[in-house]
C-alpha positions as CSV (number, residue, x, y, z in Angstrom):
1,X,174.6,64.9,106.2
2,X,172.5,67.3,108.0
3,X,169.6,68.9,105.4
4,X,168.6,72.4,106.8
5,X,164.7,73.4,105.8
6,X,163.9,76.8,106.2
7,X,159.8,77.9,105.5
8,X,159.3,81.2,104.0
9,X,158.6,84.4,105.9
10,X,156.0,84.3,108.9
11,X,152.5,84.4,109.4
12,X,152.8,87.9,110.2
13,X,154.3,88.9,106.9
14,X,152.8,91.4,105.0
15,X,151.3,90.0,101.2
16,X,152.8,86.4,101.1
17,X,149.3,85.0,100.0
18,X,146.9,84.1,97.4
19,X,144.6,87.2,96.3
20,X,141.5,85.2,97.8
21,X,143.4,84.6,100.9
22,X,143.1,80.5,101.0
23,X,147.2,80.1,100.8
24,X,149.4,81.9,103.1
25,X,152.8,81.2,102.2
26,X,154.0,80.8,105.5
27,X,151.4,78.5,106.7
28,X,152.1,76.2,103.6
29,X,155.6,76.0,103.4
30,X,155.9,75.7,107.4
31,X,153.7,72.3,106.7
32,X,155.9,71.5,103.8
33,X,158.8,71.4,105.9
34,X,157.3,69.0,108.2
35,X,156.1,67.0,105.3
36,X,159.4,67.0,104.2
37,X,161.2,66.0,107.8
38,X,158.8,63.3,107.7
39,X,159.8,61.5,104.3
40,X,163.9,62.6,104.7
41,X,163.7,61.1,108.0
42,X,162.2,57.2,106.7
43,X,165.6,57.4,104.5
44,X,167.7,57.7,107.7
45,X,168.5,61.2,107.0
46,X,168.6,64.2,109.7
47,X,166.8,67.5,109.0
48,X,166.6,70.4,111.5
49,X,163.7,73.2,110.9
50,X,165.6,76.4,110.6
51,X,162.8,78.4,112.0
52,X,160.0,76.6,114.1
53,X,158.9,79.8,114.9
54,X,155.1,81.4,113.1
55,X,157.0,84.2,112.6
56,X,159.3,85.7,110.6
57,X,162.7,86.0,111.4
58,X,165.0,88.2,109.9
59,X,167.1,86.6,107.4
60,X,170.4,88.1,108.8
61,X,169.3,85.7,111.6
62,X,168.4,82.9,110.0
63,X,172.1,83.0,108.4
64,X,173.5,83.3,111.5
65,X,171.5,79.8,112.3
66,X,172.7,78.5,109.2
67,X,176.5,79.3,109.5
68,X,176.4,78.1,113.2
69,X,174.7,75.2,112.4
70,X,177.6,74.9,109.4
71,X,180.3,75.3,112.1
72,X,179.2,72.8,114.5
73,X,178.6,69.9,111.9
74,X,180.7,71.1,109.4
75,X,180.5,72.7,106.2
76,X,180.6,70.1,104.0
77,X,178.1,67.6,106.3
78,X,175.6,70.2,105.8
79,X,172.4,71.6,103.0
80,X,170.3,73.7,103.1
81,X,166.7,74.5,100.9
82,X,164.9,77.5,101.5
83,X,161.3,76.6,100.5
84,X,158.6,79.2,99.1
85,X,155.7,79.7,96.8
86,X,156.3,82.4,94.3
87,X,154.0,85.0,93.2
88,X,154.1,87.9,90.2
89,X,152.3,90.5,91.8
90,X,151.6,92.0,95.4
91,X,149.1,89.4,96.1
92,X,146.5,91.8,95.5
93,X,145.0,90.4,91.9
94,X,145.1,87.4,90.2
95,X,148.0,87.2,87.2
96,X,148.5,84.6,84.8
97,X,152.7,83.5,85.8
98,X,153.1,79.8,86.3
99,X,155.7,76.9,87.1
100,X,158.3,75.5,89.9
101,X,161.3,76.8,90.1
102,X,165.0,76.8,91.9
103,X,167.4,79.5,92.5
104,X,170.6,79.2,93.4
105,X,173.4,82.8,94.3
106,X,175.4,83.5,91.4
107,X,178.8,81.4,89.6
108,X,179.3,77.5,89.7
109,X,179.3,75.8,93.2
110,X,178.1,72.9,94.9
111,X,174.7,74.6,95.4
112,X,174.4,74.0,91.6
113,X,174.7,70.1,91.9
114,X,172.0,70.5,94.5
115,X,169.5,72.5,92.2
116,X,170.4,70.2,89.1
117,X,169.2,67.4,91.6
118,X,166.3,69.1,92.6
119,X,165.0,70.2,88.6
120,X,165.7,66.5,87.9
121,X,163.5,65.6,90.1
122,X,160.8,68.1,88.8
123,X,160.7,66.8,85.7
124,X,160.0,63.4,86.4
125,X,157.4,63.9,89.1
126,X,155.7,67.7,88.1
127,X,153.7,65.7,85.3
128,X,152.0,68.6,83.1
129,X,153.8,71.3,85.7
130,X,155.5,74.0,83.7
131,X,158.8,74.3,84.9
132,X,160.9,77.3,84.7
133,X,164.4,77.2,83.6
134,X,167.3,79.6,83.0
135,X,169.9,77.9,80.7
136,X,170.5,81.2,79.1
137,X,173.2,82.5,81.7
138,X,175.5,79.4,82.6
139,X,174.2,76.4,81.0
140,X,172.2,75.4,83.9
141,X,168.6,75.0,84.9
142,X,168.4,76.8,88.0
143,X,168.2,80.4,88.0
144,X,171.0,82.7,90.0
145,X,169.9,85.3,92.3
146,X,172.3,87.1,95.2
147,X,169.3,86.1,97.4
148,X,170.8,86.6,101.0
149,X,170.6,83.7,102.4
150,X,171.7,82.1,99.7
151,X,175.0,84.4,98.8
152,X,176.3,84.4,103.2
153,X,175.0,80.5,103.7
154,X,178.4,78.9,104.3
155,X,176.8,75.3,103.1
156,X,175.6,74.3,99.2
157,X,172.1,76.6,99.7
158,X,169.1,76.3,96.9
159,X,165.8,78.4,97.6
160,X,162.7,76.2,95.4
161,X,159.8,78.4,94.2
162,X,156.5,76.3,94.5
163,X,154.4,77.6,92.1
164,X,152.5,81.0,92.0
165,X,150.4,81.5,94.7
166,X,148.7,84.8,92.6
167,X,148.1,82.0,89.4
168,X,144.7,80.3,89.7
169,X,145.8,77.3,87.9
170,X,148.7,77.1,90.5
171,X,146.5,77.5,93.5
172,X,144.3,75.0,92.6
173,X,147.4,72.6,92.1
174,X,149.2,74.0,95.6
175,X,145.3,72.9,97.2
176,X,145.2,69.4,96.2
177,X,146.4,66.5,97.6
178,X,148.4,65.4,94.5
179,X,149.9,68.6,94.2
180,X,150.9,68.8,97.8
181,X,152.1,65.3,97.6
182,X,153.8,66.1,93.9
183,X,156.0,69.3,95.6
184,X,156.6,67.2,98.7
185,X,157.9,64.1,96.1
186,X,160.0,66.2,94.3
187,X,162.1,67.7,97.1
188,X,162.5,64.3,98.7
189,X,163.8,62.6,95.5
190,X,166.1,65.9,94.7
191,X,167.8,65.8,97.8
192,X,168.3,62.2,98.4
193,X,169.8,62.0,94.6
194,X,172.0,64.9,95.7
195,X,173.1,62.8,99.0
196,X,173.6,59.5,97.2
């Protein structure tokens, strides 16, 4: 199985960062993804880094990585997480919105077994994390967006929300080792659940 890891948005971005300006979302989730290839990679699996570049690509192109990716390996030999930190504001002011999250695009598919994987995970390893569900509209955790890249991804595609970078109580957690360690932890155990 090939697991695709695509950091959020580029260093360029507009926004994308804590109000004090110590977290830029593209810095950390570019690191995250790295972090991540590291740990997938001592369980013998593959990962590719959908965008090495600082910058942000458009996301019509990173789909068009995605599905040619899909093609060559095959659909069903191939995952995808988006990863990004989430914020409830402009990035402007500090605001008081918490918690992980996981989105997947709308209806039941495989992406679903994926995200159910993923908020196990959370559960067990986010220790006094909130984590936010949506059980409301399908009976599921994850929450159902028609994010682009997740609705024209021809592979099982979740995108994970890491916390609020605008949150104070989630900065300090995204700054520390154990919370680094913690997000890191509970993508590796989602995914490798998923692939078992």
């Amino acid at each position: 199985m090939l697991i695709l890891l695509d950091p959020a948005h580029g260093h360029n971005t507009p926004g994308k960062r804590s109000p004090d300006g110590t977290l830029i979302e593209a810095i950390y989730t570019r690191q995250l993804v790295k972090d991540l290839t590291l740990e997938l990679e001592k369980h013998g699996h593959t990962v590719h880094i959908l965008v090495p570049e600082p910058e942000d690509i458009p996301i019509n192109v990173r789909v068009k990585r995605i599905n040619a990716i899909c093609r060559a390996e095959g659909i069903e030999n191939t995952i995808l997480i988006s990863t990004h930190l989430n914020a409830a504001g402009d990035g402007s002011k500090w605001l008081d919105a918490t918690g992980w999250s996981c989105y997947t695009c709308k209806g039941q598919t495989e992406s679903d077994l994926l995200a159910d994987c993923l908020y196990k995970a959370a559960e067990q390893i986010l220790e006094n994390q909130v984590i936010r569900t949506d059980y409301a509209r399908d009976g599921d955790p994850d929450w159902e967006e028609n994010f682009y890249i997740l609705r024209h991804s021809l592979c099982p595609a979740v995108l994970t929300e890491n916390f609020f970078m605008d949150s104070r109580l989630d900065l300090e957690y995204l700054h520390s080792k154990a919370g680094k360690q913690a997000v890191v932890d509970t993508h590796v155990e989602g995914i490798v659940e998923y692939l078992l």
